[in-house]
PAROLO-417747 format. One record per atom (N, C-alpha, C, O): residue in three letters; y, x, z; atom name. Coordinates in steps of 0.001 Angstrom, whole numbers. Layout:
{atom 'ALA' {Y X Z} 'CA'} ...
***
This chain:
{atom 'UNK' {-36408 -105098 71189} 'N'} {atom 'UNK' {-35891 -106442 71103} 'CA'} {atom 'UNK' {-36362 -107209 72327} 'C'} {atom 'UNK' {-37553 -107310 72619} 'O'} {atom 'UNK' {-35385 -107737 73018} 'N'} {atom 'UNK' {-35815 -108837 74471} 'CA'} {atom 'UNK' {-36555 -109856 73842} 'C'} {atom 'UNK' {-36572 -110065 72629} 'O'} {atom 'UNK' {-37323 -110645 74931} 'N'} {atom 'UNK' {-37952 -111724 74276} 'CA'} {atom 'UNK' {-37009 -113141 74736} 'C'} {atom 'UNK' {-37574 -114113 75237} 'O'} {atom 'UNK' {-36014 -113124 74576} 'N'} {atom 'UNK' {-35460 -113592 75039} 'CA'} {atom 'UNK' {-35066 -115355 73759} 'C'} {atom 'UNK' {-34955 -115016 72581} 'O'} {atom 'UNK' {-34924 -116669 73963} 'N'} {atom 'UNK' {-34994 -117254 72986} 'CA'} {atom 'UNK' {-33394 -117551 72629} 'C'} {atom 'UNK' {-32591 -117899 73495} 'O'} {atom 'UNK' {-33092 -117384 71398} 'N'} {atom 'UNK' {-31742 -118017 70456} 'CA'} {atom 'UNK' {-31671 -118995 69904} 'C'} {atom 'UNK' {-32471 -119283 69014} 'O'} {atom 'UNK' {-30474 -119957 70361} 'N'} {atom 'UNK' {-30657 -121404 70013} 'CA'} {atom 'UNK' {-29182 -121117 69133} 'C'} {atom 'UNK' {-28255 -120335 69347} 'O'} {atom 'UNK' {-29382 -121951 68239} 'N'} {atom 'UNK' {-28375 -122864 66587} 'CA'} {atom 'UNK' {-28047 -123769 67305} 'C'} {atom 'UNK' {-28120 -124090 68491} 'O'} {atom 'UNK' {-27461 -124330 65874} 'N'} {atom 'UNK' {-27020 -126068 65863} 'CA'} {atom 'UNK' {-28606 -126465 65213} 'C'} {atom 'UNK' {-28761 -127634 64862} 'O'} {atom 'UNK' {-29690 -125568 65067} 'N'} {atom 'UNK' {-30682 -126183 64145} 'CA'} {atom 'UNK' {-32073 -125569 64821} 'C'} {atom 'UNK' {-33220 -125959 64602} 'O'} {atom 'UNK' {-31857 -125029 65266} 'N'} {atom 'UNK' {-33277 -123989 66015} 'CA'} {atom 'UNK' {-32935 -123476 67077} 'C'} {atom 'UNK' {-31892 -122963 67480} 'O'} {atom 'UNK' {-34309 -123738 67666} 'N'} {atom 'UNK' {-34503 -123232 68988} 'CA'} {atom 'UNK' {-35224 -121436 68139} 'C'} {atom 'UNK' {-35822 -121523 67066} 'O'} {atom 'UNK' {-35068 -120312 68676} 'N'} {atom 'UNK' {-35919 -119326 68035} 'CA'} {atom 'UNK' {-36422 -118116 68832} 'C'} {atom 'UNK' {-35731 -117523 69660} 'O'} {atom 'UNK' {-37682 -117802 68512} 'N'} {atom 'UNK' {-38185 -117053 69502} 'CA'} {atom 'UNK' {-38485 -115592 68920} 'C'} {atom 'UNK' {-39616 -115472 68449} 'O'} {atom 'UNK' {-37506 -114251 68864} 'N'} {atom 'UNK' {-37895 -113337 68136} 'CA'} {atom 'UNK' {-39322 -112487 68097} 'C'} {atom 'UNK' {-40120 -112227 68998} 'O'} {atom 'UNK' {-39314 -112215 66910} 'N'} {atom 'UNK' {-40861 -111549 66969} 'CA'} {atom 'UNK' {-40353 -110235 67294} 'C'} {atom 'UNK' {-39257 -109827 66910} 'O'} {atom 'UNK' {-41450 -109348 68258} 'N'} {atom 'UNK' {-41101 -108399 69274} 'CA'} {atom 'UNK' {-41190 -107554 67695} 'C'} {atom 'UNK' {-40012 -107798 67434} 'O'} {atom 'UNK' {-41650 -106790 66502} 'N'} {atom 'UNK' {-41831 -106350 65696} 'CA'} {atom 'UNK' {-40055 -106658 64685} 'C'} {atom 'UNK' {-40066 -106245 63525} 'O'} {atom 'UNK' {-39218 -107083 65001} 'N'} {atom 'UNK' {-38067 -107461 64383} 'CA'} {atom 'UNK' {-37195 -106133 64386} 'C'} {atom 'UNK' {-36856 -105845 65534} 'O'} {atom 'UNK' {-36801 -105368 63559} 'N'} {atom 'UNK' {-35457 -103965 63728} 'CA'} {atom 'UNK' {-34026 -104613 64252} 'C'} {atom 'UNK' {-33191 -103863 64757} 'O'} {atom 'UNK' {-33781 -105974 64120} 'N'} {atom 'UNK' {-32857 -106142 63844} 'CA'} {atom 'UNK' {-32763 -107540 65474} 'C'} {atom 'UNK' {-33702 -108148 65989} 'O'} {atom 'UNK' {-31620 -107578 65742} 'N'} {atom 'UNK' {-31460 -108949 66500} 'CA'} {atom 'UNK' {-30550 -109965 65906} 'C'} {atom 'UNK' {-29519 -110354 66454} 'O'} {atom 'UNK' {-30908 -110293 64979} 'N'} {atom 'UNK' {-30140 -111121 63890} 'CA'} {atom 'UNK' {-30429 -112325 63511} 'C'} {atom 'UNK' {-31545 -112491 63018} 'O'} {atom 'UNK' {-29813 -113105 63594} 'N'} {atom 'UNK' {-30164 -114646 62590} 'CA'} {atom 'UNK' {-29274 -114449 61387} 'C'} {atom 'UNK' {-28063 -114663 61444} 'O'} {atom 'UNK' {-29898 -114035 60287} 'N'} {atom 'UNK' {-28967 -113912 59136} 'CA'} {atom 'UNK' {-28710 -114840 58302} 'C'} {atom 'UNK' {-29544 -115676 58651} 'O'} {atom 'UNK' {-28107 -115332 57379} 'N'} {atom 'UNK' {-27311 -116364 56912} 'CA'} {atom 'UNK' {-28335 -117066 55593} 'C'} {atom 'UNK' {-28220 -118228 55203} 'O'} {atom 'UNK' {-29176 -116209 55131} 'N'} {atom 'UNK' {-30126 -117182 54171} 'CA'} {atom 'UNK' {-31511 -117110 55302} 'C'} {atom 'UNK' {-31930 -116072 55813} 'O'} {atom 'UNK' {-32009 -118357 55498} 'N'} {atom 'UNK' {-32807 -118872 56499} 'CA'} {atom 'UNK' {-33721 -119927 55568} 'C'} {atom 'UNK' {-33257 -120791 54824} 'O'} {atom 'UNK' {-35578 -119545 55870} 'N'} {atom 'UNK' {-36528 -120408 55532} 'CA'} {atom 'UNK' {-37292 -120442 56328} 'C'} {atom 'UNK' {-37649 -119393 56864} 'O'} {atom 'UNK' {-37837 -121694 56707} 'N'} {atom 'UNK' {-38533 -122222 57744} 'CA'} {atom 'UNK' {-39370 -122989 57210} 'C'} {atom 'UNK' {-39363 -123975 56472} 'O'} {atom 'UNK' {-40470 -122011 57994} 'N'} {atom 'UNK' {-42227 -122865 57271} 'CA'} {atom 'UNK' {-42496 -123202 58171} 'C'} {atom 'UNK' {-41998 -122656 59156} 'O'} {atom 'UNK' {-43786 -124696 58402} 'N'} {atom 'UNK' {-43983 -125428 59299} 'CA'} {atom 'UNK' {-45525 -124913 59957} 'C'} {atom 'UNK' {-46368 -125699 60391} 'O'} {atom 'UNK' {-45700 -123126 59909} 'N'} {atom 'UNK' {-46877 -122551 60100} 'CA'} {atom 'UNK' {-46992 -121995 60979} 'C'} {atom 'UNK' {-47549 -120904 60852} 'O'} {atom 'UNK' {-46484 -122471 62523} 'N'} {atom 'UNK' {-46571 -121659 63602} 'CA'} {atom 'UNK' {-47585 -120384 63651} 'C'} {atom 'UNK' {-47315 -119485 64447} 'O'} {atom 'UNK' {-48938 -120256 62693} 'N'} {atom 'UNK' {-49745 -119898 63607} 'CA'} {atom 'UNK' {-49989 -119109 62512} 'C'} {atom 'UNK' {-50924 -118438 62949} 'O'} {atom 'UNK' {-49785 -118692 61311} 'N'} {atom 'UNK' {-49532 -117635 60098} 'CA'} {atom 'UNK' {-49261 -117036 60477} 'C'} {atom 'UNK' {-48499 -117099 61441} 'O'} {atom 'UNK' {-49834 -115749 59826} 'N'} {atom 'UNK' {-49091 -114613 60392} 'CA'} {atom 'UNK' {-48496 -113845 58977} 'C'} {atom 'UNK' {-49266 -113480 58088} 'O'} {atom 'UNK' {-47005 -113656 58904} 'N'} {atom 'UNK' {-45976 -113529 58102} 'CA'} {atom 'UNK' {-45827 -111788 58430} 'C'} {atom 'UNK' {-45564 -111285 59523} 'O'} {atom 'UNK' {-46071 -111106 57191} 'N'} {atom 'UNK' {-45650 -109638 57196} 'CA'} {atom 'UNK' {-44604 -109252 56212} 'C'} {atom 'UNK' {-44855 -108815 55089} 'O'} {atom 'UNK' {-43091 -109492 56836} 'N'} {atom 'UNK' {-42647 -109587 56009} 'CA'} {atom 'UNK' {-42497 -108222 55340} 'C'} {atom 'UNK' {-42259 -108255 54132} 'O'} {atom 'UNK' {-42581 -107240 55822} 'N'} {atom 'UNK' {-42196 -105522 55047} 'CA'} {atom 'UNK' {-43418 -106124 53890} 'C'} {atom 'UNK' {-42781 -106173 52838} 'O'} {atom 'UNK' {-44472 -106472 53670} 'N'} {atom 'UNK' {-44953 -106346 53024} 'CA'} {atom 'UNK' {-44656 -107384 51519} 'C'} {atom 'UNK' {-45387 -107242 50538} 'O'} {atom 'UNK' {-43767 -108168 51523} 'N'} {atom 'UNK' {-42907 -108796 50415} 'CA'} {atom 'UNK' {-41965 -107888 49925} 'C'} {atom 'UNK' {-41353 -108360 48966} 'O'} {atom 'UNK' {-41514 -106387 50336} 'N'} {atom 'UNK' {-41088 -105709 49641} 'CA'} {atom 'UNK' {-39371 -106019 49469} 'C'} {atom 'UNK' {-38881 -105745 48374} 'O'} {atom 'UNK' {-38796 -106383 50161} 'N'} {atom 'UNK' {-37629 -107183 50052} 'CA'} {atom 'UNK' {-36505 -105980 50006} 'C'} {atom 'UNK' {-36912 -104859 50312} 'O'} {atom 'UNK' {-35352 -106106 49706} 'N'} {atom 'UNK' {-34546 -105415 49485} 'CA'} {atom 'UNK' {-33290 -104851 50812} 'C'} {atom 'UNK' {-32704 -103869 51268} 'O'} {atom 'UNK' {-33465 -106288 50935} 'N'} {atom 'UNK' {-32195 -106111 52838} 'CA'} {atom 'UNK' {-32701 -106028 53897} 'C'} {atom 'UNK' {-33740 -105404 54108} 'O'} {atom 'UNK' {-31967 -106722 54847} 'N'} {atom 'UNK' {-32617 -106582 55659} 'CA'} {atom 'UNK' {-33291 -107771 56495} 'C'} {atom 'UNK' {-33009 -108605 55634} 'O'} {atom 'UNK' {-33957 -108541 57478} 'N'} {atom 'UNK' {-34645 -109938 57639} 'CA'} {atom 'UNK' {-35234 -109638 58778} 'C'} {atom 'UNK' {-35837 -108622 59123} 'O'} {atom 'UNK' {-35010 -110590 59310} 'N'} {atom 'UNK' {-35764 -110819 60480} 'CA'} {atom 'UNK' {-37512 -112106 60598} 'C'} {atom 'UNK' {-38164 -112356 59585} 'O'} {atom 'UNK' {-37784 -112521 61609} 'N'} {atom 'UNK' {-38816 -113328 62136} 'CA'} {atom 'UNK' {-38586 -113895 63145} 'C'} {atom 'UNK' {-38110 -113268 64091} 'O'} {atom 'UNK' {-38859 -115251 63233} 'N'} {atom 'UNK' {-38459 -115917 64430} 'CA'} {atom 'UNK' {-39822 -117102 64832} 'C'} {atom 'UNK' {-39808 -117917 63910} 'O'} {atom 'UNK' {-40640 -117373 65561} 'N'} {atom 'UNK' {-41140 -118187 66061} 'CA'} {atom 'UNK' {-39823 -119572 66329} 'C'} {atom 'UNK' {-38974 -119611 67219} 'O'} {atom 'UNK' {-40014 -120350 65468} 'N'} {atom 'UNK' {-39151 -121703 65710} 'CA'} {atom 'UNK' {-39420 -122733 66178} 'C'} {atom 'UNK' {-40627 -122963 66238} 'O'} {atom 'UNK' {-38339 -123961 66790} 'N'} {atom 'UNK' {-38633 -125340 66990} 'CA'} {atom 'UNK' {-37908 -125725 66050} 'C'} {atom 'UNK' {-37233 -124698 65981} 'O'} {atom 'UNK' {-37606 -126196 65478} 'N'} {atom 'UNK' {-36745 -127205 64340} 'CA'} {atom 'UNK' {-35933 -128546 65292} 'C'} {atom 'UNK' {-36411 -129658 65519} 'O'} {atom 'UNK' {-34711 -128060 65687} 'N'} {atom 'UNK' {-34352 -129464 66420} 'CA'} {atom 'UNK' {-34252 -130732 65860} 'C'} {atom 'UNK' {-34402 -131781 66486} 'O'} {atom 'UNK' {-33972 -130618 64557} 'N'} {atom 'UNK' {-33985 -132294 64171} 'CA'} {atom 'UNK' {-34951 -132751 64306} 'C'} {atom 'UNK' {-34842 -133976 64266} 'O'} {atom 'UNK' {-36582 -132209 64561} 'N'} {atom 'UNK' {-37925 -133299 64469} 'CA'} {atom 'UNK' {-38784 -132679 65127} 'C'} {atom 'UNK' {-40011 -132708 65034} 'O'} {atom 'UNK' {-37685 -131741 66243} 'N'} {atom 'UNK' {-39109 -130614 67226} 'CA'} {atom 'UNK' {-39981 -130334 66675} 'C'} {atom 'UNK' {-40966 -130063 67361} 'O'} {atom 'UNK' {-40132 -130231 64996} 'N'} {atom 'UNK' {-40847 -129084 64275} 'CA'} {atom 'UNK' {-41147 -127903 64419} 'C'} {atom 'UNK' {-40206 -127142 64198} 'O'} {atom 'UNK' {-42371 -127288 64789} 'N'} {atom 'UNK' {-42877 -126190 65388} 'CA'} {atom 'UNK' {-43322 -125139 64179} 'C'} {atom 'UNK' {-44189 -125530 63398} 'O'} {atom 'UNK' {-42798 -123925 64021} 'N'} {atom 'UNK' {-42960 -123256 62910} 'CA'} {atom 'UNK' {-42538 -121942 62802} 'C'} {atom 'UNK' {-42490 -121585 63979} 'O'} {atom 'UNK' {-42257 -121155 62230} 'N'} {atom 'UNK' {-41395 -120056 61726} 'CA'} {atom 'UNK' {-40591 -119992 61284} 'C'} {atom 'UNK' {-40455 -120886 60448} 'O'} {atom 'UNK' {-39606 -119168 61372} 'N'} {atom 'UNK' {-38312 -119074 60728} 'CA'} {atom 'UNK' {-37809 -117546 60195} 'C'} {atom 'UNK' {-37127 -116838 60935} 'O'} {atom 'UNK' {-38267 -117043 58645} 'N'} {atom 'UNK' {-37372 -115987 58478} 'CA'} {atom 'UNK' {-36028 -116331 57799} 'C'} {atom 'UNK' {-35736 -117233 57014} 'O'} {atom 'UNK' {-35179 -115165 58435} 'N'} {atom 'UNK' {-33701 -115068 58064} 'CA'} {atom 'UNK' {-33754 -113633 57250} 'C'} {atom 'UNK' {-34632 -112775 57337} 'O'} {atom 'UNK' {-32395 -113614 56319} 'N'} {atom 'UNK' {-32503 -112906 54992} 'CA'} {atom 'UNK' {-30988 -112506 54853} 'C'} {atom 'UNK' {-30069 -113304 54672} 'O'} {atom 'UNK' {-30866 -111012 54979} 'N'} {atom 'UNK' {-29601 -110643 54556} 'CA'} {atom 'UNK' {-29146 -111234 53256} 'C'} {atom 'UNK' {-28119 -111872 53028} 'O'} {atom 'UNK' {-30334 -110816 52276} 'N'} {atom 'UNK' {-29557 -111338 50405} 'CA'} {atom 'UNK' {-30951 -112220 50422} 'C'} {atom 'UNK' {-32123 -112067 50765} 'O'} {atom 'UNK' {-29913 -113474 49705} 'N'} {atom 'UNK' {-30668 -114672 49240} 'CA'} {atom 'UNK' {-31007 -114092 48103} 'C'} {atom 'UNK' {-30508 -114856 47276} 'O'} {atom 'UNK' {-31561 -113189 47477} 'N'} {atom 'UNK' {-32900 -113190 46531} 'CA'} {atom 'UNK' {-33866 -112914 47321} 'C'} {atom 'UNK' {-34942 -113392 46960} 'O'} {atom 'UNK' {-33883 -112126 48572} 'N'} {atom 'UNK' {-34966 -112073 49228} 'CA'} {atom 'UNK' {-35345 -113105 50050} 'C'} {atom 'UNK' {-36497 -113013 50473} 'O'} {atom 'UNK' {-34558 -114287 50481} 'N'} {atom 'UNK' {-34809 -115304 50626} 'CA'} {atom 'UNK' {-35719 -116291 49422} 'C'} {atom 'UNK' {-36834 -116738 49690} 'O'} {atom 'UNK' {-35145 -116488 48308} 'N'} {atom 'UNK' {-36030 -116659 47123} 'CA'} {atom 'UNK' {-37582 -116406 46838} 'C'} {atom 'UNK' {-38569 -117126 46693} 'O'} {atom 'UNK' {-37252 -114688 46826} 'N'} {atom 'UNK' {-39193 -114026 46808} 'CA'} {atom 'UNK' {-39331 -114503 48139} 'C'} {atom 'UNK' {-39884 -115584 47934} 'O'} {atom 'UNK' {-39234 -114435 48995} 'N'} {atom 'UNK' {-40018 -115340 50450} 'CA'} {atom 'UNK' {-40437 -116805 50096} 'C'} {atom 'UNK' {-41616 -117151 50167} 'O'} {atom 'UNK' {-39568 -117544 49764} 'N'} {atom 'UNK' {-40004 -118979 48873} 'CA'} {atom 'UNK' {-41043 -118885 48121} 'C'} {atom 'UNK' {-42110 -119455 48349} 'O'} {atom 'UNK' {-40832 -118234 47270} 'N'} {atom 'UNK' {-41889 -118017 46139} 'CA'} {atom 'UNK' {-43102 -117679 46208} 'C'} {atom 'UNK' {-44078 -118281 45760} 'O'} {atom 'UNK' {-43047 -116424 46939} 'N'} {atom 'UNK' {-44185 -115390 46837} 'CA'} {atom 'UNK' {-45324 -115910 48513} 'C'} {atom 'UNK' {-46493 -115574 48701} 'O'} {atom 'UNK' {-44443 -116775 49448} 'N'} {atom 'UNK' {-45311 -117296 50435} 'CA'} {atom 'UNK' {-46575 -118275 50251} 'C'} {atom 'UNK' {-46578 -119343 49640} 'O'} {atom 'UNK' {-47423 -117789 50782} 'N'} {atom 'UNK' {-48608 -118965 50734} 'CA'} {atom 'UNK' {-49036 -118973 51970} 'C'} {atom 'UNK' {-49269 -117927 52576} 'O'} {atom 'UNK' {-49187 -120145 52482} 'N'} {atom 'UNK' {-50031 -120255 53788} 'CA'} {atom 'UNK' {-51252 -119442 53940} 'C'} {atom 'UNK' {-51669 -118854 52942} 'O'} {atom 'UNK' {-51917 -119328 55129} 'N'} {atom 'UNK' {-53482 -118879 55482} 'CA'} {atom 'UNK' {-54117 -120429 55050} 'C'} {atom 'UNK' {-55326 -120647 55136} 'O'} 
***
């Protein structure tokens, strides 16, 4: 994966070099924890998802951003996340 950054209508995003995929997939959660470190294989998820180092353009919110083939695994990411 390049390190190259992907911009939205909503994020600036910076892929994590550890990503299979070069994808922004369509169920998207964004925590305001730049500095967490998010494993996602280890939530056990069903599809497939990426990681993104984010800005949040509406409030240059600095954070993370995973994206989620199936919104239940978007869900257990909601759920099952806790900060450091």
């Amino acid at each position: 994966m390049n390190g190259r950054a992907i911009e939205t209508r909503e994020y600036k995003l910076f892929p994590s070099p550890r990503n299979e995929y070069l994808e922004v997939f369509a169920h998207k959660v964004f925590v305001p924890y730049p500095y967490d470190l998010i494993d996602l294989p280890s939530f056990n998820l069903k599809g497939k998802f990426t990681l993104f180092a984010a800005c949040r353009l509406s409030d240059m919110k600095m954070g993370q951003m995973a994206s989620f083939e199936l919104p239940e695994d978007a869900n257990k990411f909601e759920a099952d996340f806790k900060p450091d």
